[in-house]
PQR file of N, CA, C, O and H, with PARSE charges and radii, in Angstrom:
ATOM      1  N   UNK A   1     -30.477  -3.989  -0.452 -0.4000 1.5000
ATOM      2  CA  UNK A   1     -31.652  -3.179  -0.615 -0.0000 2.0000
ATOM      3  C   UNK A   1     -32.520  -3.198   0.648  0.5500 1.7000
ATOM      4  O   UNK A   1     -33.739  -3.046   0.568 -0.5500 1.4000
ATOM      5  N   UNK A   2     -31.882  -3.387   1.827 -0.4000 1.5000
ATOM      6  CA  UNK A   2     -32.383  -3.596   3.037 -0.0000 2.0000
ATOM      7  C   UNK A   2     -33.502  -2.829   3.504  0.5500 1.7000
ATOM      8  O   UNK A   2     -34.599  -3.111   3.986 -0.5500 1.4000
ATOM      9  H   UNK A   2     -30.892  -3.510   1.892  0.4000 1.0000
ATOM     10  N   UNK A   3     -32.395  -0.917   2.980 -0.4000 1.5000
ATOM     11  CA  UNK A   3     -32.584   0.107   3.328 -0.0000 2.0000
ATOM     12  C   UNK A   3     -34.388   0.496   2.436  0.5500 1.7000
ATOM     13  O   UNK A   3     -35.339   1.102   2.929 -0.5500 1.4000
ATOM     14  H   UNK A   3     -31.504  -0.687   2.588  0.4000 1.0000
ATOM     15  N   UNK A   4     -34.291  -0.034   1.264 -0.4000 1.5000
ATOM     16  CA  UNK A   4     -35.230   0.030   0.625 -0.0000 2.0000
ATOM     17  C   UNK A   4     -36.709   0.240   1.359  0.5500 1.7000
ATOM     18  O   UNK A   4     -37.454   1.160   1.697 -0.5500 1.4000
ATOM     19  H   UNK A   4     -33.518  -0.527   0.863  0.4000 1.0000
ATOM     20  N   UNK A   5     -36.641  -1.399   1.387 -0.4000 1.5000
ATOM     21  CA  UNK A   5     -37.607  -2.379   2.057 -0.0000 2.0000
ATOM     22  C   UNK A   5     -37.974  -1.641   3.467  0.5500 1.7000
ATOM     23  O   UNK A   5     -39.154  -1.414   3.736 -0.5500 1.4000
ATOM     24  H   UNK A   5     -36.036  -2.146   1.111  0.4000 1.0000
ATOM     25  N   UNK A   6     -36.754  -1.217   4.497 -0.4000 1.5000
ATOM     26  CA  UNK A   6     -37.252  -0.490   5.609 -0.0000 2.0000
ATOM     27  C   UNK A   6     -38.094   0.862   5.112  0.5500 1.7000
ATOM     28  O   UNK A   6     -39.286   0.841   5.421 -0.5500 1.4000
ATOM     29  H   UNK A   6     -35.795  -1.401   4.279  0.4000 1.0000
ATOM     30  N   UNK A   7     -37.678   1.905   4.462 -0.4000 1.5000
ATOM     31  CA  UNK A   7     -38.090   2.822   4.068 -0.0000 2.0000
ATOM     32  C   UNK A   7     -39.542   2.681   3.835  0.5500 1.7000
ATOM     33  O   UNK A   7     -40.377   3.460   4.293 -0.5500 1.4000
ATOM     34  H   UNK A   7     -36.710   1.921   4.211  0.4000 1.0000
ATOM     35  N   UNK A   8     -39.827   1.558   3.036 -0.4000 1.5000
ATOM     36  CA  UNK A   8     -41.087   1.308   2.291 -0.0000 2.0000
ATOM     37  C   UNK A   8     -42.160   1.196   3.588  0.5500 1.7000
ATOM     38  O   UNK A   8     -43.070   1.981   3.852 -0.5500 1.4000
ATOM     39  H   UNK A   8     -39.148   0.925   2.664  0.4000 1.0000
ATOM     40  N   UNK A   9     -41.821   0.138   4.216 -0.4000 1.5000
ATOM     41  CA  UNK A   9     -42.195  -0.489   5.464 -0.0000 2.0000
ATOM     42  C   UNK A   9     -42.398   0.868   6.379  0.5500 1.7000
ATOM     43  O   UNK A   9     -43.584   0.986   6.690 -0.5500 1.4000
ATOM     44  H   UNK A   9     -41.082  -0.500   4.001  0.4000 1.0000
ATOM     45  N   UNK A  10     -41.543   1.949   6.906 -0.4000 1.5000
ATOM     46  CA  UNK A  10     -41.672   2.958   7.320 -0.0000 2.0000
ATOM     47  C   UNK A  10     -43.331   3.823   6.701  0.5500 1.7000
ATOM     48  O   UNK A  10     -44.309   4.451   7.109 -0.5500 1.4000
ATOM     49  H   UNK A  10     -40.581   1.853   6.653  0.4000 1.0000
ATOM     50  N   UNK A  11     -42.933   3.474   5.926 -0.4000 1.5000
ATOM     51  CA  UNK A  11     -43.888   4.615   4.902 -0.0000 2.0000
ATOM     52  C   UNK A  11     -45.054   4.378   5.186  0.5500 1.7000
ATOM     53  O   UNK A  11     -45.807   5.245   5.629 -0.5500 1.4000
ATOM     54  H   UNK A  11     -42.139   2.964   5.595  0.4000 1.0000
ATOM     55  N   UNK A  12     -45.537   2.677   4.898 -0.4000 1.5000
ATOM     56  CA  UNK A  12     -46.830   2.548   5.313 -0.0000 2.0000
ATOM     57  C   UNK A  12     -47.281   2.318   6.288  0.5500 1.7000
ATOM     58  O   UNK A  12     -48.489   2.383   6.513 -0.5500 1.4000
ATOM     59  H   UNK A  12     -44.925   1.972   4.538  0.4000 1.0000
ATOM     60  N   UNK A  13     -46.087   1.870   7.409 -0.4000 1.5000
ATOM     61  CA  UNK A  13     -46.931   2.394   9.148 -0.0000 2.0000
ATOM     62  C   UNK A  13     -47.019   4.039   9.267  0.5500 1.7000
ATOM     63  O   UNK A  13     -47.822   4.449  10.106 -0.5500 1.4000
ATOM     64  H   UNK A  13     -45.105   1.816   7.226  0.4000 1.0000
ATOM     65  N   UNK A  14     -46.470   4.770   8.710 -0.4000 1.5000
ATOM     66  CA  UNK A  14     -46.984   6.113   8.612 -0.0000 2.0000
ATOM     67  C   UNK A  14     -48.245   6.244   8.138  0.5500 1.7000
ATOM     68  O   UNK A  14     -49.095   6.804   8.831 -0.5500 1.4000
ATOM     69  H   UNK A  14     -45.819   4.438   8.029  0.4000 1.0000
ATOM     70  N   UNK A  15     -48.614   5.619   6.577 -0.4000 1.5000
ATOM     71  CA  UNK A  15     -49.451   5.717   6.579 -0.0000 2.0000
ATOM     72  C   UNK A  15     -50.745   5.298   6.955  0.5500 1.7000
ATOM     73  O   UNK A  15     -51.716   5.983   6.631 -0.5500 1.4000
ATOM     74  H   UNK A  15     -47.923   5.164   6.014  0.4000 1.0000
ATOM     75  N   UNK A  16     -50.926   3.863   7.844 -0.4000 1.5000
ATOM     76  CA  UNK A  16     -51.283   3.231   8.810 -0.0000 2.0000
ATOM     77  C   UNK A  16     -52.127   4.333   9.769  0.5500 1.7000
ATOM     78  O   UNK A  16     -53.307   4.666   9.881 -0.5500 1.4000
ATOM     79  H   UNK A  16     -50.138   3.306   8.107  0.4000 1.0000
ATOM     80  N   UNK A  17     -50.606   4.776  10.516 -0.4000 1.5000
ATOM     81  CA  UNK A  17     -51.239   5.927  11.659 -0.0000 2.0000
ATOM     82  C   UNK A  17     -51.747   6.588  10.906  0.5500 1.7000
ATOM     83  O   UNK A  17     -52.713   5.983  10.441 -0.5500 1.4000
ATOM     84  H   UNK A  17     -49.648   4.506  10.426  0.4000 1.0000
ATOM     85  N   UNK A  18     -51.641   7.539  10.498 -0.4000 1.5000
ATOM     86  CA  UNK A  18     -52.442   8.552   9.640 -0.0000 2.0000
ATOM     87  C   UNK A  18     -53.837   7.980   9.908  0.5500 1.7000
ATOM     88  O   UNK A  18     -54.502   8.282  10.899 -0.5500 1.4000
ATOM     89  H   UNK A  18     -50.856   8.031  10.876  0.4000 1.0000
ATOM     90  N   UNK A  19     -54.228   7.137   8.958 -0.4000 1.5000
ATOM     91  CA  UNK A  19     -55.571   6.298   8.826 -0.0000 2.0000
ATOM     92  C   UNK A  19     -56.404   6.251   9.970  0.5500 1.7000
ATOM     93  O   UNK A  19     -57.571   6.635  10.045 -0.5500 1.4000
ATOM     94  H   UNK A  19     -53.687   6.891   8.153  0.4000 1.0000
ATOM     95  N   UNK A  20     -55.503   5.604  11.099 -0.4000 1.5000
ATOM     96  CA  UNK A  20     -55.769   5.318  12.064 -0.0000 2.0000
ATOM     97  C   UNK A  20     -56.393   6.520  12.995  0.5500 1.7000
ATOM     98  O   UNK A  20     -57.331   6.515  13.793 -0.5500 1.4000
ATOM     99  H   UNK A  20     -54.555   5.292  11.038  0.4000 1.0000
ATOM    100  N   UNK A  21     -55.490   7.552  12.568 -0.4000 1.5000
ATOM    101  CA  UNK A  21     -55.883   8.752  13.355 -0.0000 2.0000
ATOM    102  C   UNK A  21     -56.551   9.465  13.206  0.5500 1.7000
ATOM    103  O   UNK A  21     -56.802  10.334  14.042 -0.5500 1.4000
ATOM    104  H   UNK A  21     -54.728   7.557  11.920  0.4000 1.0000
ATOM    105  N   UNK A  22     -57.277   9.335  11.704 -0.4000 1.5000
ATOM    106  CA  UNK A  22     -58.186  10.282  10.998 -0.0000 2.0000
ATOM    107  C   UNK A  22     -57.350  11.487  10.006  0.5500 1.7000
ATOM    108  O   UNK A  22     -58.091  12.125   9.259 -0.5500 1.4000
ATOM    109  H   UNK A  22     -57.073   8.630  11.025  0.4000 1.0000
ATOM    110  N   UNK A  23     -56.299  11.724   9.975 -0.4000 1.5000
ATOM    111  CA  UNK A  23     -55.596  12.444   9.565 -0.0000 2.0000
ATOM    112  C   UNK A  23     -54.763  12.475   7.989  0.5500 1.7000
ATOM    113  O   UNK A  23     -53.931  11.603   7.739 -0.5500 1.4000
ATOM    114  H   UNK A  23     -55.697  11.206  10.582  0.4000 1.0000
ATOM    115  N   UNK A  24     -54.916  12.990   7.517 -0.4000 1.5000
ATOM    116  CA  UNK A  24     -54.328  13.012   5.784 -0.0000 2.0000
ATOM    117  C   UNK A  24     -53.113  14.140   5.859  0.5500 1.7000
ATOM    118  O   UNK A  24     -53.233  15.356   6.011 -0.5500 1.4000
ATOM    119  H   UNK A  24     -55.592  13.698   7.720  0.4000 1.0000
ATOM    120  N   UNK A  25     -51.792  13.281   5.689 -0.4000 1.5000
ATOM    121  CA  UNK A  25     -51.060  14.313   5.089 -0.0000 2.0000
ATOM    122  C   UNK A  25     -49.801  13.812   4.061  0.5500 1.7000
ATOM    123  O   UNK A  25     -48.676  13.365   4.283 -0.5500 1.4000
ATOM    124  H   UNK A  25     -51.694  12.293   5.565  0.4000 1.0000
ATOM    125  N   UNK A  26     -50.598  14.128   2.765 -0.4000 1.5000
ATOM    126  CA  UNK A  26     -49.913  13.085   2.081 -0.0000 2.0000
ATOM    127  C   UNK A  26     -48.684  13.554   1.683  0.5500 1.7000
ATOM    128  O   UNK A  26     -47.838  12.779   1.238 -0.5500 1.4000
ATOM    129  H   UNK A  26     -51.512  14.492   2.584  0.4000 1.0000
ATOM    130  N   UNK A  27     -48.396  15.300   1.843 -0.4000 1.5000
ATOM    131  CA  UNK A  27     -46.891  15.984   1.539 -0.0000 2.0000
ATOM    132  C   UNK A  27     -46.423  15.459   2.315  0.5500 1.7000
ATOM    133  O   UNK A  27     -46.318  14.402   1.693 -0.5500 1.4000
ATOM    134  H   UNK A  27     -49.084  15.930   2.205  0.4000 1.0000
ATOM    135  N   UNK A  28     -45.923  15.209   3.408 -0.4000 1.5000
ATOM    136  CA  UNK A  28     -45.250  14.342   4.764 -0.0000 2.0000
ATOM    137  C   UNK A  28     -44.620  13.042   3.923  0.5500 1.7000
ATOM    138  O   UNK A  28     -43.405  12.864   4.007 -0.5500 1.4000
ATOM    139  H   UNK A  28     -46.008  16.068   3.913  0.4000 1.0000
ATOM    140  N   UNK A  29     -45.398  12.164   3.141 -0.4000 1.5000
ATOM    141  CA  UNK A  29     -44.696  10.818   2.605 -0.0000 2.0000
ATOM    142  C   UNK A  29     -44.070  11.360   1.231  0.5500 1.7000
ATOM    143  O   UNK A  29     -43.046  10.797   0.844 -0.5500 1.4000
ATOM    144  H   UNK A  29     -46.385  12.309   3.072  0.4000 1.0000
ATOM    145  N   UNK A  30     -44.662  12.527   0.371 -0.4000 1.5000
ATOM    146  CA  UNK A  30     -43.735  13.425  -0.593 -0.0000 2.0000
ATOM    147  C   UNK A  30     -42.199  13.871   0.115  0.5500 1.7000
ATOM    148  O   UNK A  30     -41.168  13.649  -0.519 -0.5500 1.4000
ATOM    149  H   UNK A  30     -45.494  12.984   0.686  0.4000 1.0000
ATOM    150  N   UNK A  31     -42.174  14.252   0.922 -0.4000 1.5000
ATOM    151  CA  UNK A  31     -41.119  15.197   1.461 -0.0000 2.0000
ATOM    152  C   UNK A  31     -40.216  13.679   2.289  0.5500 1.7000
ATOM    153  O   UNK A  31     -39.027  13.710   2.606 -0.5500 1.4000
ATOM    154  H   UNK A  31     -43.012  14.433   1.438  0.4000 1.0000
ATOM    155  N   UNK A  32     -40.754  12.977   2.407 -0.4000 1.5000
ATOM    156  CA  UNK A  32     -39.696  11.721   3.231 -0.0000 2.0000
ATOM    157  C   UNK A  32     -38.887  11.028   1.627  0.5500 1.7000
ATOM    158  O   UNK A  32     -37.719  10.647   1.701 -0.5500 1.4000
ATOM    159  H   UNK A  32     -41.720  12.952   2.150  0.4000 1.0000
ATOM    160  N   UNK A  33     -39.619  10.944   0.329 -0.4000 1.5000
ATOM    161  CA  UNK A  33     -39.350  10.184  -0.957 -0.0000 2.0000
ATOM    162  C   UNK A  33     -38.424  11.265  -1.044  0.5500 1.7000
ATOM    163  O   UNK A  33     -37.390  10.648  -1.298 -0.5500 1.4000
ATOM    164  H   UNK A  33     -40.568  11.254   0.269  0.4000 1.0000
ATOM    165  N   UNK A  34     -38.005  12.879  -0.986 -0.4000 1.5000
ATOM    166  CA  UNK A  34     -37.261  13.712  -1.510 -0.0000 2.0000
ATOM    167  C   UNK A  34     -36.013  13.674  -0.832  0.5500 1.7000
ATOM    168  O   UNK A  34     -34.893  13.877  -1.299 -0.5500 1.4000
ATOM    169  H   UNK A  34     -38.845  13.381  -0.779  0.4000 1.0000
ATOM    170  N   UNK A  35     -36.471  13.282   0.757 -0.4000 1.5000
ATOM    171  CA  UNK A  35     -35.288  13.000   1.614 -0.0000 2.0000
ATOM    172  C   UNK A  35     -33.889  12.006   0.699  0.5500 1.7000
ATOM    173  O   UNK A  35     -32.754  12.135   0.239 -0.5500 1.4000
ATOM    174  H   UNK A  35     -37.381  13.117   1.136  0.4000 1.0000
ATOM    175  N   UNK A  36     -35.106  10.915   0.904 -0.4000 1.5000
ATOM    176  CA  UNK A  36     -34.248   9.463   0.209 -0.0000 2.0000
ATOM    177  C   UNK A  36     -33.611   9.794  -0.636  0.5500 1.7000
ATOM    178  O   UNK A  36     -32.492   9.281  -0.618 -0.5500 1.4000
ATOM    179  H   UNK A  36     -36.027  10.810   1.277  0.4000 1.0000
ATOM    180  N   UNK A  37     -33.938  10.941  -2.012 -0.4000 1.5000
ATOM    181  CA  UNK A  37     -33.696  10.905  -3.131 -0.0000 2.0000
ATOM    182  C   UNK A  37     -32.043  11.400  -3.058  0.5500 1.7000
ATOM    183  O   UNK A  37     -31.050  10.873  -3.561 -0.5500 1.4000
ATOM    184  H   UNK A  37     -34.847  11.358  -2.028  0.4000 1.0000
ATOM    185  N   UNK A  38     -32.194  12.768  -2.125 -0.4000 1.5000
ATOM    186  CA  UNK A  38     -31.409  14.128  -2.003 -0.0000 2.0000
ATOM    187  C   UNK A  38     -29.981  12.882  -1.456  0.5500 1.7000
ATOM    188  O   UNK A  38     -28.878  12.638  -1.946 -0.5500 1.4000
ATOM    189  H   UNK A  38     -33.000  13.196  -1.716  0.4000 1.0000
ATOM    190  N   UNK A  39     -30.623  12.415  -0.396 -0.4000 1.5000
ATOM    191  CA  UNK A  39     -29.530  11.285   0.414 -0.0000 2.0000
ATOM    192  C   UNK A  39     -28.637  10.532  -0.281  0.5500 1.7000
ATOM    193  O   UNK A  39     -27.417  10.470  -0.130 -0.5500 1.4000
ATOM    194  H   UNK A  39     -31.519  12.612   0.002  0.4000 1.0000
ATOM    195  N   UNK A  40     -29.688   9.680  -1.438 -0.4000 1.5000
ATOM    196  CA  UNK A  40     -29.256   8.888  -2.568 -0.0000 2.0000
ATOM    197  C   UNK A  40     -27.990   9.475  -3.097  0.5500 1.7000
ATOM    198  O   UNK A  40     -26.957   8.814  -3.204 -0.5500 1.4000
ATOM    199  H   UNK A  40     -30.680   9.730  -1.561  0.4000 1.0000
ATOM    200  N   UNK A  41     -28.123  11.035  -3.501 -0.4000 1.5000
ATOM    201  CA  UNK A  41     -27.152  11.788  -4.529 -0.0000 2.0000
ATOM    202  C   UNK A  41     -26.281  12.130  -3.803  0.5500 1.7000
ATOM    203  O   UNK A  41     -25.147  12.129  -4.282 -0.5500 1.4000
ATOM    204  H   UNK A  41     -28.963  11.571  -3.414  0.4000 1.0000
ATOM    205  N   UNK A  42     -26.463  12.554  -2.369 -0.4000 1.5000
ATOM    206  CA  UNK A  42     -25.395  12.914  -1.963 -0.0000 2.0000
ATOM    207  C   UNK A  42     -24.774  11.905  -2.002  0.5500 1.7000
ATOM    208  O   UNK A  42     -23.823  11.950  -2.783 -0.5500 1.4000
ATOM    209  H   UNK A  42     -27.384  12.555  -1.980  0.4000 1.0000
ATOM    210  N   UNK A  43     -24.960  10.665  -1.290 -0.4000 1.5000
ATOM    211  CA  UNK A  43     -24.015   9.566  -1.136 -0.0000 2.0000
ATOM    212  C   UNK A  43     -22.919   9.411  -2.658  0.5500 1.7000
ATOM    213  O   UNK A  43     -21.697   9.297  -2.761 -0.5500 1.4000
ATOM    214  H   UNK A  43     -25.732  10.629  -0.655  0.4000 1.0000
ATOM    215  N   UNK A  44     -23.600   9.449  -3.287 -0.4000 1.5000
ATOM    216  CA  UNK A  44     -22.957   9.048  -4.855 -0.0000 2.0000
ATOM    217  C   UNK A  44     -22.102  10.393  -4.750  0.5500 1.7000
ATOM    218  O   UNK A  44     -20.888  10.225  -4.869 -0.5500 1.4000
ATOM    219  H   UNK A  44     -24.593   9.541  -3.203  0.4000 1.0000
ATOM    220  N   UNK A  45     -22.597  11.857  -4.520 -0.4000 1.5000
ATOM    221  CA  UNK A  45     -21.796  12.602  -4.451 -0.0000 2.0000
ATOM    222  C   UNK A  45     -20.110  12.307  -3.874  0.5500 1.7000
ATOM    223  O   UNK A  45     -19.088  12.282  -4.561 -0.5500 1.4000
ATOM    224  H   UNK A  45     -23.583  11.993  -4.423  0.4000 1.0000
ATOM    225  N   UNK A  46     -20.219  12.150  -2.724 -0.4000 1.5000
ATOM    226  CA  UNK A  46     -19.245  11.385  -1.495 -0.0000 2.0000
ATOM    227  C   UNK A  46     -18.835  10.629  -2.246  0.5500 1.7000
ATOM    228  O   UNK A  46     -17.751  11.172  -2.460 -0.5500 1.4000
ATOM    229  H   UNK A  46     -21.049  12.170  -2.166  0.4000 1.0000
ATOM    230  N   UNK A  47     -18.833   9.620  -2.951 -0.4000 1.5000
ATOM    231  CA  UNK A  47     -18.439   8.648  -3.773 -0.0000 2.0000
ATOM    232  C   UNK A  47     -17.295   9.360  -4.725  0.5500 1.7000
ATOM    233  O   UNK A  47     -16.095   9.167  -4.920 -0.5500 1.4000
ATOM    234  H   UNK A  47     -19.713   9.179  -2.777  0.4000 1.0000
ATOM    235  N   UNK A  48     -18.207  10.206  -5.175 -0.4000 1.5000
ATOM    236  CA  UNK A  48     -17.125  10.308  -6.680 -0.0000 2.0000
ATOM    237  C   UNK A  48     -16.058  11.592  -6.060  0.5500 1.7000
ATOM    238  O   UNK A  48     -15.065  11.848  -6.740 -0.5500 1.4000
ATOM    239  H   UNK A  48     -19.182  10.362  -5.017  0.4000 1.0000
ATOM    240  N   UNK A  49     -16.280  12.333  -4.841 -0.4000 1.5000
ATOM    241  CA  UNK A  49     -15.089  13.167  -4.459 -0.0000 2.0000
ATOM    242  C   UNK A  49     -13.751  12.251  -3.889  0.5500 1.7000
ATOM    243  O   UNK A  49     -12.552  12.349  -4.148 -0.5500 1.4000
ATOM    244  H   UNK A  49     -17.087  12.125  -4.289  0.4000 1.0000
ATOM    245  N   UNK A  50     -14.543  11.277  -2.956 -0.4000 1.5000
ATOM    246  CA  UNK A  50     -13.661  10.478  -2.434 -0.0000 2.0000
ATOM    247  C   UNK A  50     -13.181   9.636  -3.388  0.5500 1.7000
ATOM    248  O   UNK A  50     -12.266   9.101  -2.762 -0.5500 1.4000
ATOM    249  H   UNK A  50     -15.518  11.197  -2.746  0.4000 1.0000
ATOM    250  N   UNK A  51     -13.168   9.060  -4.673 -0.4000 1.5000
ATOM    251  CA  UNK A  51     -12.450   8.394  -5.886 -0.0000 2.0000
ATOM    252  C   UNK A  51     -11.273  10.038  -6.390  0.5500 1.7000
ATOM    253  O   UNK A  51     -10.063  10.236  -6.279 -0.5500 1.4000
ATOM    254  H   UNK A  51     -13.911   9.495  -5.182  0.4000 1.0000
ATOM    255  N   UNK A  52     -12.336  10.826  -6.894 -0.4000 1.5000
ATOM    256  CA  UNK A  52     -11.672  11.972  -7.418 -0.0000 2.0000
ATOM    257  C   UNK A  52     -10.298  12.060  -6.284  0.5500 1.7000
ATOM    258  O   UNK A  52      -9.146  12.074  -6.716 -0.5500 1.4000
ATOM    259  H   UNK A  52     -13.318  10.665  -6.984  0.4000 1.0000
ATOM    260  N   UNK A  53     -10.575  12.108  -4.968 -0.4000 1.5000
ATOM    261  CA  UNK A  53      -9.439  12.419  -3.855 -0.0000 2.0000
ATOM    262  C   UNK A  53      -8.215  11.624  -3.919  0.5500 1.7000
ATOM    263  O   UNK A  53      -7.047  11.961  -3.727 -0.5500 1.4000
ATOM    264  H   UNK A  53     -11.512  12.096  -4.618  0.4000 1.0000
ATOM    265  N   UNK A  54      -8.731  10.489  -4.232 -0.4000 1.5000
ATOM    266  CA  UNK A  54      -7.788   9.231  -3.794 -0.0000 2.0000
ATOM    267  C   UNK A  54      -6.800   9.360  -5.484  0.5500 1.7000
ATOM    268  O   UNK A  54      -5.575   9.267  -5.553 -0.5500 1.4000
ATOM    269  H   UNK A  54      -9.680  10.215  -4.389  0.4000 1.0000
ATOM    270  N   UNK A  55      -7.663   9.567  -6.583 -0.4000 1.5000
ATOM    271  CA  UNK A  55      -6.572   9.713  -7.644 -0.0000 2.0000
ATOM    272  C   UNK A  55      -5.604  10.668  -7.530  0.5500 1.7000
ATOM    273  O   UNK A  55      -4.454  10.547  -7.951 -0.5500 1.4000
ATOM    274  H   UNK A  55      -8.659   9.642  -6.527  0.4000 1.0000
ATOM    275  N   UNK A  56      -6.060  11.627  -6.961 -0.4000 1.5000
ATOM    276  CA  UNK A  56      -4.957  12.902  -7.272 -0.0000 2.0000
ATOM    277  C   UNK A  56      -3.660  12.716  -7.169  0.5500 1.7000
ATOM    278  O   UNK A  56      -3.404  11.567  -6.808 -0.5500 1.4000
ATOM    279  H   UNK A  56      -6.994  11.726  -6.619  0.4000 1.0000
ATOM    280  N   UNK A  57      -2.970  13.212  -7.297 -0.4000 1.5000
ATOM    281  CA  UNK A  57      -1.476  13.137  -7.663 -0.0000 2.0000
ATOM    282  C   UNK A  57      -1.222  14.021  -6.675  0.5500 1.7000
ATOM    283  O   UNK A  57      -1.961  15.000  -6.570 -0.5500 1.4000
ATOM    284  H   UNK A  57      -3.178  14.145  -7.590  0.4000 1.0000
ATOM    285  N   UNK A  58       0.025  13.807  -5.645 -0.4000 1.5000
ATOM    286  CA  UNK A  58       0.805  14.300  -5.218 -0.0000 2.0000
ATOM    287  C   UNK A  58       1.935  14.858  -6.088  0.5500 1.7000
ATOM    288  O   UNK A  58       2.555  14.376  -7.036 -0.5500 1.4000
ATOM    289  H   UNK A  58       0.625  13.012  -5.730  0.4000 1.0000
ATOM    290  N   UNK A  59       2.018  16.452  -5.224 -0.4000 1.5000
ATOM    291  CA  UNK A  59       3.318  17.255  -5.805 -0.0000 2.0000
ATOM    292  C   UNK A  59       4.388  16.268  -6.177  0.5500 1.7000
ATOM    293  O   UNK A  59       4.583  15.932  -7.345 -0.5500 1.4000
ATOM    294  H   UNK A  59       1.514  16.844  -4.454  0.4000 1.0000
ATOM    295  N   UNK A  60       4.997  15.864  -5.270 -0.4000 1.5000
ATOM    296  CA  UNK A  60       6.019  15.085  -4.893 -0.0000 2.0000
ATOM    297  C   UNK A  60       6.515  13.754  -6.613  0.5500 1.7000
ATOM    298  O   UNK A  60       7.344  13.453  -7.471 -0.5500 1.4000
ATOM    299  H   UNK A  60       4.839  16.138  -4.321  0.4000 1.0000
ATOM    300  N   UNK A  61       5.258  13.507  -6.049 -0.4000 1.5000
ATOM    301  CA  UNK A  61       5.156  12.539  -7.802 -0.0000 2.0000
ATOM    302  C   UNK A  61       5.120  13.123  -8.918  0.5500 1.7000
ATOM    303  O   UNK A  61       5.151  12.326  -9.856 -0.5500 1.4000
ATOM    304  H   UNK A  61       4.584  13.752  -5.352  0.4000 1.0000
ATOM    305  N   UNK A  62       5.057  14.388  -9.260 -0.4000 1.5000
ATOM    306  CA  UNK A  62       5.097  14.661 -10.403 -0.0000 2.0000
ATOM    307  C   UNK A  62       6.568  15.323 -10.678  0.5500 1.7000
ATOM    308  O   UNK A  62       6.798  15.675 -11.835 -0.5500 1.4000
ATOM    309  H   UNK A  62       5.032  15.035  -8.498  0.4000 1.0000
ATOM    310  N   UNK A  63       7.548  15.508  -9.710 -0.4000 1.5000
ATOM    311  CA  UNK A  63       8.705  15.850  -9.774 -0.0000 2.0000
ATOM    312  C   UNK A  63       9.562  15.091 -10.542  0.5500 1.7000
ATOM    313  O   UNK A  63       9.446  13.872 -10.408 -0.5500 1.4000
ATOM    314  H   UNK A  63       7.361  15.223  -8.770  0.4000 1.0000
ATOM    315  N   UNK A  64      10.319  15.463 -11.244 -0.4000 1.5000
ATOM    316  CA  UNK A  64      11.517  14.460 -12.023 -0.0000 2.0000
ATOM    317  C   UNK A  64      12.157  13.323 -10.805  0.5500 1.7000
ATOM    318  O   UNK A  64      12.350  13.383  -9.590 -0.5500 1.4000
ATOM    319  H   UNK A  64      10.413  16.452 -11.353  0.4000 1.0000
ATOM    320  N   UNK A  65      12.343  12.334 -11.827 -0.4000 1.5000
ATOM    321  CA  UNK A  65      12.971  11.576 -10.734 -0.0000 2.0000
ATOM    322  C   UNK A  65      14.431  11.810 -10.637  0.5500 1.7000
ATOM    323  O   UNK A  65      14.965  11.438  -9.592 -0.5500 1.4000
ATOM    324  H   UNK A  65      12.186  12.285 -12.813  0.4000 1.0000
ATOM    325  N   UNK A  66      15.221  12.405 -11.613 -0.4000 1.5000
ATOM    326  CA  UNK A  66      16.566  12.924 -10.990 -0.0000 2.0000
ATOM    327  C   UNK A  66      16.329  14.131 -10.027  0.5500 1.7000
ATOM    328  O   UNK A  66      17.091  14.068  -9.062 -0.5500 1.4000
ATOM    329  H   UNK A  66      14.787  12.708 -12.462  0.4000 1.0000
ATOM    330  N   UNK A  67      15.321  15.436 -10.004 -0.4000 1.5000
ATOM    331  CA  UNK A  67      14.848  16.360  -8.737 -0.0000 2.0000
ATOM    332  C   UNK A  67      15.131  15.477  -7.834  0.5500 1.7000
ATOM    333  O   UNK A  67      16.075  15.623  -7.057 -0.5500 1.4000
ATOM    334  H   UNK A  67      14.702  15.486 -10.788  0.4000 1.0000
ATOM    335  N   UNK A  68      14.341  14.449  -7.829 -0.4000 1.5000
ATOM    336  CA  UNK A  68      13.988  13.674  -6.293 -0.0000 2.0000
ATOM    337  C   UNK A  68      15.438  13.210  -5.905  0.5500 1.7000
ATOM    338  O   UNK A  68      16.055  13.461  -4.870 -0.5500 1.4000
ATOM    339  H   UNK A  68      13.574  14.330  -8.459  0.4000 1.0000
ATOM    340  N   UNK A  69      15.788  12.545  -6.887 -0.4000 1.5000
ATOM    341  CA  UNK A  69      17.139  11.772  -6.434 -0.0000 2.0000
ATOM    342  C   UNK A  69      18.302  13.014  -5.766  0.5500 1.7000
ATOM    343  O   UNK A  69      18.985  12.907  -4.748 -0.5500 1.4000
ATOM    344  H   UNK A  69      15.286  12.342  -7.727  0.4000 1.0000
ATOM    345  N   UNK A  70      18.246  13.921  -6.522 -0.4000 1.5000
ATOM    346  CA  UNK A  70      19.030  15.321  -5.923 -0.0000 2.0000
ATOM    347  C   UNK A  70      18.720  15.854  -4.717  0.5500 1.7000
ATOM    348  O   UNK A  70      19.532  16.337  -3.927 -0.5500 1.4000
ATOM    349  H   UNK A  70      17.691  14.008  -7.349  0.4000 1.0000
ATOM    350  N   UNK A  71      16.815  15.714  -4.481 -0.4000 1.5000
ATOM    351  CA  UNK A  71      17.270  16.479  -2.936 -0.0000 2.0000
ATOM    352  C   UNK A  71      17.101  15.656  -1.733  0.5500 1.7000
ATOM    353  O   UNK A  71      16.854  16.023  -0.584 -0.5500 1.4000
ATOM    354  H   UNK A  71      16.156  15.322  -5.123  0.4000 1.0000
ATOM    355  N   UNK A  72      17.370  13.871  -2.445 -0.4000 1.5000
ATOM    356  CA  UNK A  72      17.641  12.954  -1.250 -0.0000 2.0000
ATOM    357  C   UNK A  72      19.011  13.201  -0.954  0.5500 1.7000
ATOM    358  O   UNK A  72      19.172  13.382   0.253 -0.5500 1.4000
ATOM    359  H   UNK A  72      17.570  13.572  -3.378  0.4000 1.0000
ATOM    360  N   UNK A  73      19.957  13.267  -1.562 -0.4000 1.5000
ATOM    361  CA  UNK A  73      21.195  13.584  -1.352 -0.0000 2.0000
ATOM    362  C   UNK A  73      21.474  14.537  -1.002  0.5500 1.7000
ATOM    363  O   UNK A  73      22.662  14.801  -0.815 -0.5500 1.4000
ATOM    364  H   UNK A  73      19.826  13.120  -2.542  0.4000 1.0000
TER
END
């Protein structure tokens, strides 16, 4: 949860400067939480294509095994 903790840490030296600078913009730390979120799903996305990928079945394997044995010979 490294990534967490940096994020968080990010967030409030942002909001730090801000402070610091006189400046309010609190959609800026909205739109960085949507980042994370979108990121979050994709990753899991990536996850479940690359499982989905790795199960698939090759042509080859679903052939009879006397086919196979026939067109090794």
């Amino acid at each position: 949860m490294e990534s967490k903790s940096t994020l968080s840490h990010a967030k409030s030296q942002l909001a730090q400067l801000f402070q610091d600078a006189g400046y309010k913009l609190p959609g800026l730390v909205a739109y960085i939480d949507e980042l994370e979120q979108r990121k979050t799903q994709l990753e899991q996305e990536n996850s479940k294509l690359k499982s989905a990928s790795a199960r698939r079945t090759t042509p080859s394997s679903m052939m009879n095994s006397k086919l196979m044995d026939a067109l090794r010979e």
